[in-house]
VOKEDO-109221 format. One record per atom (N, C-alpha, C, O): x, y, z. Coordinates in steps of 0.1 Angstrom, whole numbers, padded with zeros to 4 digits, always signed. Layout:
XYZ
...
This chain:
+0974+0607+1126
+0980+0601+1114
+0991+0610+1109
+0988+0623+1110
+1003+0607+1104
+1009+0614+1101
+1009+0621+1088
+1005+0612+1080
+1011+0631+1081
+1008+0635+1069
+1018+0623+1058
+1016+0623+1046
+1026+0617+1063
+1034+0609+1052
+1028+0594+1051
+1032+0584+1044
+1017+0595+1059
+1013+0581+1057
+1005+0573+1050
+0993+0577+1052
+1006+0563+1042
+0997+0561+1031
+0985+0561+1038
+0986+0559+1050
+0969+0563+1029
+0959+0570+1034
+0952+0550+1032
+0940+0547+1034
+0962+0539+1028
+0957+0527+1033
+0956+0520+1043
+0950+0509+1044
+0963+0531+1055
+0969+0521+1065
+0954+0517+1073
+0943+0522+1071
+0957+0509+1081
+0948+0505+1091
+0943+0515+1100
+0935+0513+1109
+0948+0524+1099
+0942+0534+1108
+0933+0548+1103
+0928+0557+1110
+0936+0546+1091
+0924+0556+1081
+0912+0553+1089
+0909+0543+1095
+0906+0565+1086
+0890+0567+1090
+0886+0566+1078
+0890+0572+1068
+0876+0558+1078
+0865+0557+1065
+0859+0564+1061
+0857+0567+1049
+0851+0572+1075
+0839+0580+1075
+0850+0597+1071
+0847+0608+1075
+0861+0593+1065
+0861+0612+1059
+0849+0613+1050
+0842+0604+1044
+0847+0627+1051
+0837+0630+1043
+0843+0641+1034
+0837+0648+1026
+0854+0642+1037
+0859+0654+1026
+0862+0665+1029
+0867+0665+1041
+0862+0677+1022
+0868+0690+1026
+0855+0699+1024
+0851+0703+1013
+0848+0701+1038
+0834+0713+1038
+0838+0722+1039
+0828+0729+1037
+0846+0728+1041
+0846+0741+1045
+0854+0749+1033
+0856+0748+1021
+0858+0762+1045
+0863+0771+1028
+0879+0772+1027
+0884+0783+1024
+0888+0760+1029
+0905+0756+1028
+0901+0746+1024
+0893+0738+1029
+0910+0744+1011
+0909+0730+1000
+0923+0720+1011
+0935+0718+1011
+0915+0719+1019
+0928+0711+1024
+0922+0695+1023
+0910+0691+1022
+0939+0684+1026
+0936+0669+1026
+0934+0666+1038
+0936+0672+1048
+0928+0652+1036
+0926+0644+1050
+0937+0644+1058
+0936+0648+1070
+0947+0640+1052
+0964+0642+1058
+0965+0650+1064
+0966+0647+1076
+0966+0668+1060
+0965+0679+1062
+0957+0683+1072
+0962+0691+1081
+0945+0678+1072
+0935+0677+1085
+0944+0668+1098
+0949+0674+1107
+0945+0659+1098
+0949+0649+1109
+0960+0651+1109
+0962+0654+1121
+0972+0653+1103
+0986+0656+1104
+0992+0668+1110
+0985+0677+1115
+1007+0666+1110
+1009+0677+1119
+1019+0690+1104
+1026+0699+1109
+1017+0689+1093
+1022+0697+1088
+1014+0711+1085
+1020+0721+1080
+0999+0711+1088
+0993+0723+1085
+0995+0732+1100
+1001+0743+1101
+0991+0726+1109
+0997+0732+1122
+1009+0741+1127
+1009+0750+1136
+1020+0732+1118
+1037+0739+1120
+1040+0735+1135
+1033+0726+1140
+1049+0739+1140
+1055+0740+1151
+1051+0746+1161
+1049+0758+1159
+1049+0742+1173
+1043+0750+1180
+1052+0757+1194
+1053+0751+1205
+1058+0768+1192
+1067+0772+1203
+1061+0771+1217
+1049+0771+1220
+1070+0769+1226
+1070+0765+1240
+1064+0777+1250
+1057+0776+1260
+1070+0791+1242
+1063+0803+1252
+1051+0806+1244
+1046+0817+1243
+1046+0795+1238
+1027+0802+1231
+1033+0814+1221
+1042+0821+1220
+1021+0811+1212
+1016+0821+1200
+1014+0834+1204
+1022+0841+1209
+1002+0837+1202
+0994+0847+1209
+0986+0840+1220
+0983+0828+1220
+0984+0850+1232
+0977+0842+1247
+0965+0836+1243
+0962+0827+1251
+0958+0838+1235
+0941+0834+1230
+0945+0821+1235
+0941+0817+1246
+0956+0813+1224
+0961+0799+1218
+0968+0791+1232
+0970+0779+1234
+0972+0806+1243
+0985+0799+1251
+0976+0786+1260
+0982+0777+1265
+0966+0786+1261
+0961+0774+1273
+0952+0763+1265
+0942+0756+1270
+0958+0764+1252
+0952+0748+1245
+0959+0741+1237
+0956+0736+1226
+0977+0741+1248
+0984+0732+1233
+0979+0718+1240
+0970+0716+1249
+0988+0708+1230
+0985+0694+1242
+0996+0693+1251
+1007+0698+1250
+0992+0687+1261
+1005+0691+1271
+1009+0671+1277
+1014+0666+1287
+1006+0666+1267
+1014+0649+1267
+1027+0647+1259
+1022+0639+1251
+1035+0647+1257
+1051+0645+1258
+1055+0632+1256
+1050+0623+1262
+1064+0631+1246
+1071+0618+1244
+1084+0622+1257
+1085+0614+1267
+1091+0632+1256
+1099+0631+1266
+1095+0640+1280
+1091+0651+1280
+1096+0633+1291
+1092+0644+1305
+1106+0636+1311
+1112+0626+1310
+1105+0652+1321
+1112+0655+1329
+1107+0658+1344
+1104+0669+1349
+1107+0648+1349
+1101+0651+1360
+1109+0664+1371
+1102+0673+1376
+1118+0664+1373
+1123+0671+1381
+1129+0686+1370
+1140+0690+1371
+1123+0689+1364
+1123+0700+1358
+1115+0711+1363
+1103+0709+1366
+1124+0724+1366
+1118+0736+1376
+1103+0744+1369
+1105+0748+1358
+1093+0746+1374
+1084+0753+1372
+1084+0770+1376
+1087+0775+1387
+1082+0776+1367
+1083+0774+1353
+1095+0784+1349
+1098+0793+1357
+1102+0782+1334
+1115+0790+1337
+1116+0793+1318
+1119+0784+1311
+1114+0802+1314
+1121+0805+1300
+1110+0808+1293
+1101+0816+1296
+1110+0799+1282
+1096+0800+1273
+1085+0791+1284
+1073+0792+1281
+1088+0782+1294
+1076+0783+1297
+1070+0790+1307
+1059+0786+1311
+1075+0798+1312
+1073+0812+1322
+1066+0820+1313
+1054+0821+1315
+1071+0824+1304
+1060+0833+1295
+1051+0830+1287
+1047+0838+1279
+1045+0812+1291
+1036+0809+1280
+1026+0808+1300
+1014+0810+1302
+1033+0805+1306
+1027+0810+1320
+1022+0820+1326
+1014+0822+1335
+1029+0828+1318
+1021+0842+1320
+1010+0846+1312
+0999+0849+1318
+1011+0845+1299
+1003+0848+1291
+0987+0841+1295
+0976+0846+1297
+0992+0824+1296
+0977+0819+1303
+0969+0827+1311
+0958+0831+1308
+0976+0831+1323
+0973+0842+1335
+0958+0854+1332
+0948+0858+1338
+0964+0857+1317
+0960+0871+1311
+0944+0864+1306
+0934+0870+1307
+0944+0853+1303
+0928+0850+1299
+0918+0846+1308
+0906+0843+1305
+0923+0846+1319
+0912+0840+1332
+0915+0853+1341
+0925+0860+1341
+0903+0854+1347
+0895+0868+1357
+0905+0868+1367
+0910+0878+1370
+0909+0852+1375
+0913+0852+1390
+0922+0841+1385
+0921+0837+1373
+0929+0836+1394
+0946+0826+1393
+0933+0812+1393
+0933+0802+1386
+0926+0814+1401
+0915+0797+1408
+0911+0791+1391
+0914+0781+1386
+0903+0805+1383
+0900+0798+1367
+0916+0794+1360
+0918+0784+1354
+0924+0802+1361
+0935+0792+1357
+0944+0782+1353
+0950+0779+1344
+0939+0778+1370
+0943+0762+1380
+0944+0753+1368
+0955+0746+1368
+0932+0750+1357
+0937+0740+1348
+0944+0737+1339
+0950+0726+1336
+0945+0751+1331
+0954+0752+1317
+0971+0750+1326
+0980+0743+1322
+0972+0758+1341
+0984+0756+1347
+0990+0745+1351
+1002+0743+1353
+0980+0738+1353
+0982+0721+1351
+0987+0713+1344
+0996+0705+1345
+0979+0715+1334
+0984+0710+1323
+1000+0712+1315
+1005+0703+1308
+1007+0727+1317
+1012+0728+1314
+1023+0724+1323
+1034+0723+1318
+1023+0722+1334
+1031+0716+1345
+1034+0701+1339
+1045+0696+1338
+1019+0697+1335
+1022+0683+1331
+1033+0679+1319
+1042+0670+1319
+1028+0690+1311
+1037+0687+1298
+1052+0692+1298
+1060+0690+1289
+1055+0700+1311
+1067+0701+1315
+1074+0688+1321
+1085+0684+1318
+1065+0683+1332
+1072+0672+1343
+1070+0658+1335
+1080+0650+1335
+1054+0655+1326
+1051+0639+1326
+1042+0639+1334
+1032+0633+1331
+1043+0645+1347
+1028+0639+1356
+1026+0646+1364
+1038+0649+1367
+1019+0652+1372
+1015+0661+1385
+1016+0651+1396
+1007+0644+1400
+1030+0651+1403
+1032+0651+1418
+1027+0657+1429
+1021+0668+1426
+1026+0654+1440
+1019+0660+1451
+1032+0674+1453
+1029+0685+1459
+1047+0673+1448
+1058+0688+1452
+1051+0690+1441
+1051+0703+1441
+1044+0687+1427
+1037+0698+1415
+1026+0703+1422
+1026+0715+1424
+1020+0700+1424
+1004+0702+1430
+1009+0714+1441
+1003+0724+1437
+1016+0716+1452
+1022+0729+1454
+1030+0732+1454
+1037+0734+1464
+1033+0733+1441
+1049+0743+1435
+1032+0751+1427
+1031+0763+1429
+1026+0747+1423
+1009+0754+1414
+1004+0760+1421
+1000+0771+1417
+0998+0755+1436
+0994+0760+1443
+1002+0774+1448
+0997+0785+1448
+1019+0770+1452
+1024+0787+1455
+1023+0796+1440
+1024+0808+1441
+1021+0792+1432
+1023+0798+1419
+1011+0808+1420
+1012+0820+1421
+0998+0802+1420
+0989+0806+1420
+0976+0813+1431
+0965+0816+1431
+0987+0811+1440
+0984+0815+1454
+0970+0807+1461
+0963+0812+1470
+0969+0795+1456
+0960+0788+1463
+0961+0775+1476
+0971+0769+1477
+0948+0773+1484
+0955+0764+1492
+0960+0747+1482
+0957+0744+1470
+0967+0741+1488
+0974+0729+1487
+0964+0722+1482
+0964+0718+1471
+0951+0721+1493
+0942+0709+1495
+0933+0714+1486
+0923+0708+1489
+0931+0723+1475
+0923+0731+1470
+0926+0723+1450
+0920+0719+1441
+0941+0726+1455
+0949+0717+1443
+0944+0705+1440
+0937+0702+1431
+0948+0699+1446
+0954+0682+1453
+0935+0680+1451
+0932+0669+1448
+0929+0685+1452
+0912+0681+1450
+0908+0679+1436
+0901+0669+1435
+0909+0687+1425
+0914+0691+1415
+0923+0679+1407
+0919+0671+1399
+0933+0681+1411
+0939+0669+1400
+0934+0659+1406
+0928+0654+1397
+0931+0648+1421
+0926+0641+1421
+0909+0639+1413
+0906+0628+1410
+0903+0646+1412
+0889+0646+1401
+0896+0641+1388
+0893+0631+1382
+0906+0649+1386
+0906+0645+1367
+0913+0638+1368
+0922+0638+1376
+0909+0628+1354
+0917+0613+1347
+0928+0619+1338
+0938+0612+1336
+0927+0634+1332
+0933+0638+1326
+0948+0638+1334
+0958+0638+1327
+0948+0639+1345
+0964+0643+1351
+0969+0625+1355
+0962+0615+1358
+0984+0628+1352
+0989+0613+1358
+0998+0620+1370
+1005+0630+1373
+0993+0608+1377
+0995+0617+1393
+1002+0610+1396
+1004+0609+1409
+1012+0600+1386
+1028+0589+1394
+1032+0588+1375
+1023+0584+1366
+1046+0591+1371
+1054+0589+1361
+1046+0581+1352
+1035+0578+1357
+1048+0578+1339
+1042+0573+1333
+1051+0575+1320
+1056+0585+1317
+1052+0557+1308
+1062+0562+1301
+1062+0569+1292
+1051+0575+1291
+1072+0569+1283
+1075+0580+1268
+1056+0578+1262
+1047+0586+1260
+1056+0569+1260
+1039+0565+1254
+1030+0564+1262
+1029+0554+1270
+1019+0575+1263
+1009+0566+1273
+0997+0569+1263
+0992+0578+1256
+0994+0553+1268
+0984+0548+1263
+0970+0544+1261
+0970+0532+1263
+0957+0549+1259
+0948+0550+1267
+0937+0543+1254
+0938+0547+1243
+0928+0532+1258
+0927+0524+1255
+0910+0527+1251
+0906+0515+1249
+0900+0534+1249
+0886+0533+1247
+0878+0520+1251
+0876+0512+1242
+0874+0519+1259
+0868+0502+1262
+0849+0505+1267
+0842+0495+1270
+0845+0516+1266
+0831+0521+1265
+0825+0514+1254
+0830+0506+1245
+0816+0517+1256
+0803+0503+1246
+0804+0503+1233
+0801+0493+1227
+0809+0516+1227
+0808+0515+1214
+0824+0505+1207
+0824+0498+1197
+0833+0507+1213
+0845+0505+1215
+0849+0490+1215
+0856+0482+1208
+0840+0489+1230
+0838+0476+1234
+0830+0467+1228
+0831+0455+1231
+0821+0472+1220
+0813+0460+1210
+0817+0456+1198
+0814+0447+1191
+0829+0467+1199
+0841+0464+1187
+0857+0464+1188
+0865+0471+1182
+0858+0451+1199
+0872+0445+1200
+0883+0456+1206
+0894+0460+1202
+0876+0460+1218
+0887+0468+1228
+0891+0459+1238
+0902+0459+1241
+0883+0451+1244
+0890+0438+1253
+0902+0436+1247
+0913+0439+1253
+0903+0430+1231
+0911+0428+1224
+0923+0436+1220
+0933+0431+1220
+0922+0452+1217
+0929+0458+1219
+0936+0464+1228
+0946+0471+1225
+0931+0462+1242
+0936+0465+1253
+0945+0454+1256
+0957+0458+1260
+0943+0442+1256
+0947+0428+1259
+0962+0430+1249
+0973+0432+1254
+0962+0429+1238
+0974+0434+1230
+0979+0441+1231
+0990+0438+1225
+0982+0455+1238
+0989+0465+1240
+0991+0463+1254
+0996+0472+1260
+0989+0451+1261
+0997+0447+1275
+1003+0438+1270
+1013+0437+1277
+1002+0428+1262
+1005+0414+1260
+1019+0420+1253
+1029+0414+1257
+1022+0431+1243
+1031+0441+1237
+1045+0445+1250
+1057+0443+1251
+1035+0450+1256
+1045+0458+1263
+1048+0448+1277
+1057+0452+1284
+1042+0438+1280
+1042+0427+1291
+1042+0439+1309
+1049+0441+1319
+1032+0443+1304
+1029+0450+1314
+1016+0447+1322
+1008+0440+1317
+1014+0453+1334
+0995+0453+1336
+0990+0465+1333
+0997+0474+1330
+0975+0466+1335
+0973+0481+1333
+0975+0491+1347
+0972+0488+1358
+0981+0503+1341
+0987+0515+1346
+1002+0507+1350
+1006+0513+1360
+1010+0499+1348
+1026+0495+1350
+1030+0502+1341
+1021+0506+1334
+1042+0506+1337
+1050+0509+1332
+1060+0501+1325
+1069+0496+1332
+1061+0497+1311
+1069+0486+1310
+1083+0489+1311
+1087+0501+1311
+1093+0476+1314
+1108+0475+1317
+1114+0486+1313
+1118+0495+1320
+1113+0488+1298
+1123+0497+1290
+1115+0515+1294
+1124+0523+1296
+1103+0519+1295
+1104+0529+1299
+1095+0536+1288
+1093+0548+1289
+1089+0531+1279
+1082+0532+1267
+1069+0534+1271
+1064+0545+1274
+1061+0521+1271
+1048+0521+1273
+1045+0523+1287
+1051+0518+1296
+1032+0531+1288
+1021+0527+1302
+1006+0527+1292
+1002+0536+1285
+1002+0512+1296
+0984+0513+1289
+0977+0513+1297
+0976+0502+1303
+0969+0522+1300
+0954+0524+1307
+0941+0522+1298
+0940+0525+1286
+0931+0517+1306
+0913+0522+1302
+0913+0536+1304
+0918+0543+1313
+0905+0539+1292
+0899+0552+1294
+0881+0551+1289
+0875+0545+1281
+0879+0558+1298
+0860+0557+1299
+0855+0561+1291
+0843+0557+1290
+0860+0569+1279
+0858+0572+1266
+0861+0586+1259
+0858+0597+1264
+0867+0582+1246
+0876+0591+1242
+0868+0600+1228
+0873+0605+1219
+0857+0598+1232
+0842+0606+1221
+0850+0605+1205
+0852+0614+1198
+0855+0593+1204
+0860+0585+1190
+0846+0574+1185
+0848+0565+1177
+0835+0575+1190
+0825+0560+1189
+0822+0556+1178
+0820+0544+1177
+0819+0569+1164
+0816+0562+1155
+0831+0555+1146
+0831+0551+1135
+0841+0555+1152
+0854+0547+1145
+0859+0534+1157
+0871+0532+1160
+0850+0526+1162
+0864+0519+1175
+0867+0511+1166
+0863+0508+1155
+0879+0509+1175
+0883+0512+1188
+0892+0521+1184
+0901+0521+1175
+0889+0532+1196
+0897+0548+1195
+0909+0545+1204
+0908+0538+1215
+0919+0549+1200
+0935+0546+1213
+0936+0561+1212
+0932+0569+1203
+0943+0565+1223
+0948+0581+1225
+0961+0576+1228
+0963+0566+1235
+0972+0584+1220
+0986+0578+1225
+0993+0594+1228
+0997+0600+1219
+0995+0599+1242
+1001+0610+1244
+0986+0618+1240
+0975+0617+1244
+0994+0627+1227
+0978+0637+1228
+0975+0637+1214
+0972+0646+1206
+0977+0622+1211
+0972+0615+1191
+0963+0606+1193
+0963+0597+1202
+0951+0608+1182
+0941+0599+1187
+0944+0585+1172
+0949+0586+1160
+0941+0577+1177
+0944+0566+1168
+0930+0559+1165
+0926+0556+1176
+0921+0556+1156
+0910+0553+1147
+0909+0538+1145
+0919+0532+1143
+0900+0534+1147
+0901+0517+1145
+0905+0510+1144
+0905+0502+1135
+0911+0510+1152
+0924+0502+1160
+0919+0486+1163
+0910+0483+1171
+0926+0478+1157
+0922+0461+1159
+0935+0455+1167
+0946+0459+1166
+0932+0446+1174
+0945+0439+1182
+0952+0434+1172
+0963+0432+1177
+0953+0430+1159
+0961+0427+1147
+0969+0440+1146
+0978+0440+1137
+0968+0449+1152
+0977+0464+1146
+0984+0470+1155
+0991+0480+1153
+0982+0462+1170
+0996+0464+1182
+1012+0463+1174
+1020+0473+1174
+1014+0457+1172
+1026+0454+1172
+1032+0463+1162
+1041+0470+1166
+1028+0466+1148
+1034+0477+1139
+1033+0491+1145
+1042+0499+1144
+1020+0493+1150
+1020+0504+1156
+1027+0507+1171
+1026+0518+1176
+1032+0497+1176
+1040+0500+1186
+1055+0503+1180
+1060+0515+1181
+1061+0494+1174
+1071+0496+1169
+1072+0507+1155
+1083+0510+1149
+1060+0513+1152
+1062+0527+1143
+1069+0542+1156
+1077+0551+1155
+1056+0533+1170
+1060+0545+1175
+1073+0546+1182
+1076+0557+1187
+1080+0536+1182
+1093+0536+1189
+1102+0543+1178
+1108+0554+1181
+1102+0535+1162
+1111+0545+1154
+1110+0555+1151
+1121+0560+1148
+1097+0564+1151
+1095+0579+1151
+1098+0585+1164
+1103+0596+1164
+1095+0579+1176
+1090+0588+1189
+1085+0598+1186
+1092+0609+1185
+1076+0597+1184
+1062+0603+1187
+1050+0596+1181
+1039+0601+1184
């Protein structure tokens, strides 16, 4: 949610319960991106370097690994894991958020990086849902359709966010915007239907709320 957004919209969570802890901060403040700040490309301090989000409105697929600020947010990862093998994931990820998707030339351009075999890689990103292993657009879209979700109008919102973008699921629509996928679940249960868009989770989401929220995310991108 963004911190400027009225706290009416359709995508408020109900279930805030307020501010427990010891920063008087708002719900906005909480969910938004203005307590956060900016987050530089070569990492904070290394603790922080292997947990930004690494989903992207814009990728570049044919962008070199890794070169500038992300070489040294590549290094720094390095420094928190024993051996290059614990690594493997956070370097992934940050590949991803470089390219848009882990290719089989990403999978060893990581592998020479990190000195492992190919098929060692390539085993690895094929396991996780988290990697997109073929382009995927500016938005991707990932849909909660697990039971809790699904007992509450994710058919529906899944069905809307293709009917939106006139796509099927995992296509890519015309313009280069959307791709909507199922996701097996996005541990959002007590709010469905949960949408993950990039690396923002979206809160009870009704197929009545495709279309402003597609077109909010077009005029912001992001």
């Amino acid at each position: 949610m963004s911190p400027k957004e009225p706290m009416d919209t359709p995508f408020h969570n109900p279930g805030w319960a307020g501010n427990t802890g010891e920063f008087d901060l708002t719900e906005d403040q909480v969910r938004g991106d203005d307590f956060v700040g900016s987050r530089p490309l070569a990492g904070a301090h290394p603790s922080s370097s292997a947990s930004y989000p690494y989903v992207l409105v814009d990728k570049h697929p044919e962008s070199p690994l890794f070169e500038g600020p992300y070489r040294e947010r590549f290094d720094k990862i390095l420094t928190r894991y024993p051996d290059t093998r614990a690594a493997l994931l956070p370097v992934l990820n940050l590949a991803q958020e470089v390219r848009g998707h882990v290719s089989p030339e990403t999978m060893d351009r990581v592998g020479e990086l990190l000195d492992l075999e190919p098929a060692y890689v390539r085993g690895v990103v094929t396991f996780y849902t988290m990697y997109n292993k073929r382009p995927v657009g500016r938005f991707l879209i990932q849909v909660c359709t697990n039971i809790s979700c699904n007992l509450c109008g994710a058919d529906e919102v899944m069905d809307a966010f293709l009917r939106y973008s006139n796509t099927e699921p995992g296509e890519t629509s015309e313009d280069g915007d959307f791709t909507v996928i199922e996701a097996e679940c996005l541990a959002g249960c007590g709010f469905p239907t949960c949408v993950q868009i990039n690396s923002r989770y979206y809160e009870n989401v009704k197929a009545g709320d495709i279309p402003s929220l597609c077109e909010r995310l077009r005029a912001d991108g992001k």
